[in-house]
N, C-alpha and C positions, 0 to 999 in steps of 0.2 A: 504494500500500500504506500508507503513512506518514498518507493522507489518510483513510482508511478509518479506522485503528488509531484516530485521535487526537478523529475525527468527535464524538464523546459524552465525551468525558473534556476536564477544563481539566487542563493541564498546563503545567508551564514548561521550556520544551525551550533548551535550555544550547547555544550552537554557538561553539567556538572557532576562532582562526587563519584568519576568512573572509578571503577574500582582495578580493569585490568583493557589489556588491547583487544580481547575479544566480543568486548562490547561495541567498540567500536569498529572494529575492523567493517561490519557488515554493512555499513552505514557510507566506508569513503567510494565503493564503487558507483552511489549513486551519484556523487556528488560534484561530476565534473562540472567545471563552470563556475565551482561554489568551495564554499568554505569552510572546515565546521575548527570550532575551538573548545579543546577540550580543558577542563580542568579536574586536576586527578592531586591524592595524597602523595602518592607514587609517579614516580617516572618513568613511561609509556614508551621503554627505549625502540619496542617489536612494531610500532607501526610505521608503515612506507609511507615517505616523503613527510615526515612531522618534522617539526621546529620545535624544539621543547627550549623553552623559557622557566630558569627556578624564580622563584619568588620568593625572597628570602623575608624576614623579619623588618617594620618600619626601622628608618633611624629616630633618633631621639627626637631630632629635627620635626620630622615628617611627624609623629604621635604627636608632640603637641600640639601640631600644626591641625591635628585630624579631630584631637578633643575640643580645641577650641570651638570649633566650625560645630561639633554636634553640642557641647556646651553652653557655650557661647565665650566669645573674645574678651568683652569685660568681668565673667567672671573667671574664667582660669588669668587675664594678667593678675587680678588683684591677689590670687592665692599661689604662685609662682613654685613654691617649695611643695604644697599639696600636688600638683601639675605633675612636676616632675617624680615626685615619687607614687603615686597613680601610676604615671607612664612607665617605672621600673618593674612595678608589681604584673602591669601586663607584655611588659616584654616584647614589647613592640606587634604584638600579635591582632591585625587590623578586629577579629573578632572580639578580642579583653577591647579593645579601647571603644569598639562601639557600644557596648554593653556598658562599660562605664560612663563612656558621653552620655546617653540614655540615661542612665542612671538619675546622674546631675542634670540633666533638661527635667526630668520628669517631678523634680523637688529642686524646685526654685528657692523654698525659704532655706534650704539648707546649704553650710560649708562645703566646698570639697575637703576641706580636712576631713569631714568625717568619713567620706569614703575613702580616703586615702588611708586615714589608719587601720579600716577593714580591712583594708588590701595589706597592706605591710602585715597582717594576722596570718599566717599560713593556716591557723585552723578555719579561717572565717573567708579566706579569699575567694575557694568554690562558691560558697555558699552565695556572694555577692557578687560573682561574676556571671549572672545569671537574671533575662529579664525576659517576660512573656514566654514562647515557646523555645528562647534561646536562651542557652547557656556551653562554659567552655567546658564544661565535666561531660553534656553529652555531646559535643565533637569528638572528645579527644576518645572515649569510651565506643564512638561510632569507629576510630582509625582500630581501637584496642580488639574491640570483636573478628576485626577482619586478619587479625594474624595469627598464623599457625599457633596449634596450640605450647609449641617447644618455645615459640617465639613470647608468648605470655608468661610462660612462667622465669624465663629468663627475664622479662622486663621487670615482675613484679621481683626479684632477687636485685635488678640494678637498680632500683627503685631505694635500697638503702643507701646506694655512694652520694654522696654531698660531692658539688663540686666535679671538674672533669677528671678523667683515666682512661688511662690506654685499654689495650686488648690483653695487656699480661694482668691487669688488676681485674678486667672484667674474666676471665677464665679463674682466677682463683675466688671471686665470688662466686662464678656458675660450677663452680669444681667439674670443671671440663679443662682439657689441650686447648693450648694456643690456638690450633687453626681452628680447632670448631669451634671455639670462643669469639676468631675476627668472622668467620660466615653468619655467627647468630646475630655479631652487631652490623654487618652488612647490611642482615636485613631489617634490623632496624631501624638505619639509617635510610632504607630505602623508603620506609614506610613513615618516616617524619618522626619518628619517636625519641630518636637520637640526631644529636646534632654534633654534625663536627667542629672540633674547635679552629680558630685561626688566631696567632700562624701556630701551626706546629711547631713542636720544643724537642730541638737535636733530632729533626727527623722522624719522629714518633708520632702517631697519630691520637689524637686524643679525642674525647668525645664527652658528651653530658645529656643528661635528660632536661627539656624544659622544665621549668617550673610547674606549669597548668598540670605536663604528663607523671610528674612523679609524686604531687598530691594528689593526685587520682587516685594511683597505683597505691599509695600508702593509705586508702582507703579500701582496699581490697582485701579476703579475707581469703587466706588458701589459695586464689589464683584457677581453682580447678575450673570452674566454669567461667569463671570473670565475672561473677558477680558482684554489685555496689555490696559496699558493708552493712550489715542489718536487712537483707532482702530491698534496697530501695530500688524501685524503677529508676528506669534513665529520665532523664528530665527530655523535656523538648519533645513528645513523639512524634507531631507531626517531622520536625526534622531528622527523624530517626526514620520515618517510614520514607522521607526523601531520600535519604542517604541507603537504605536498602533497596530500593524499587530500582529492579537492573535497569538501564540508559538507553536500552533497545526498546523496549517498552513504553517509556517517555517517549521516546523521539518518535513510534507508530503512536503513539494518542496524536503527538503533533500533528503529523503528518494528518490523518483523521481531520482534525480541527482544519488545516490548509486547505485538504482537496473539499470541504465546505464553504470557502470563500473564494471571491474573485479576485482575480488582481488585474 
């Protein structure tokens, strides 16, 4: 259907939260003439003729510049110290900053100090990073289901390192070899959950978990299934059934909805 609709028309077909290139692969045959842009947690190395772009974390710069705008400009200049340590606590991560902009638009009589010292709370910073059907505990909880399960429990075990470490600190936490210790943070660096440090120190590769990913994680209990701590749902479901509902699917509803209009 989707192949049909799209046959004579250039279009740029938008597909979020893929999860691998099999999703899309079926999608660029039809698509000569056109465009489609995908955005994925992972890097889609297997498909033909892609241009993969990372997107890496705002600067400090760019965060203030993003809370202002959803805050507003006169009150982050007058709270300058709150601002900034706000923007530490989300890490430049455009998702924390919107959530907190929101935050502060939504309660005008209030400080941002007071949400700033939320955030500087590591027990409390989930908890306020979260507004209507979004929140960072169900993104990062959406990338955490998606990985093998060897790959879970190894994260909930790196989940205790503070601070970056190589592959030889991460293998004697996982009481694994070296090499299967770099292929498990491989893959967790493929999948966002690890992050590599820069520059590297004497050649050595070093790496850390996000802040959002290993308060998560140290809210996990056993790891076996990946469940939140105390049986809690994931927050967010509508963006949790977004982020499950495969992208072939989406794109035939579109397609549906297109070959219904004129152009």
């Amino acid at each position: 259907m989707l192949r049909a609709v799209l046959a004579d028309r250039r279009v740029l077909l938008v597909v979020d939260n893929v999860d691998s290139e099999a999703q899309i692969r079926p999608l660029l045959p039809c698509l000569s003439g056109s465009a489609v842009l995908v955005a994925s947690r992972c890097k889609l190395w297997a498909l033909p003729g892609g241009h993969i772009i990372e997107l890496g974390a705002l600067s400090l710069q760019e965060s203030v510049l993003l809370l202002a705008r959803l805050a507003g400009r006169e009150r982050t200049q007058a709270e300058p110290a709150a601002v900034h340590s706000i923007v530490r606590s989300c890490e430049g991560l455009p998702l924390a900053l919107h959530i907190a902009g929101w935050w502060i638009a939504a309660r005008p009589h209030r400080k941002l100090g007071d949400l700033a010292d939320r955030l500087a709370d590591e027990n409390l910073r989930m908890r306020y990073l979260r507004v209507g059907d979004l929140s960072v505990a169900s993104s990062v909880e959406a990338g955490f289901r998606k990985l093998p399960e060897t790959a879970r429990h190894a994260l909930h075990r790196l989940g205790s390192l503070r601070g970056a470490f190589d592959v030889q600190e991460a293998a004697r936490v996982l009481e694994m070899t070296t090499v299967a210790a770099a292929d498990v943070v491989d893959d967790l660096v493929h999948w966002q959950m690890l992050r590599m440090t820069s520059p590297t120190v004497g050649g050595i590769h070093r790496y850390r978990l996000h802040d959002s990913v290993r308060l998560y994680v140290s809210r996990l209990l056993g790891c076996e299934d990946g469940r939140p701590r105390g049986g809690e749902r994931p927050h967010g479901p509508q963006a949790n059934d977004r982020v499950q509902k495969p992208a072939v699917q989406q794109c035939a509803a579109f397609g549906e909805t297109l070959g219904r209009r004129h152009f």
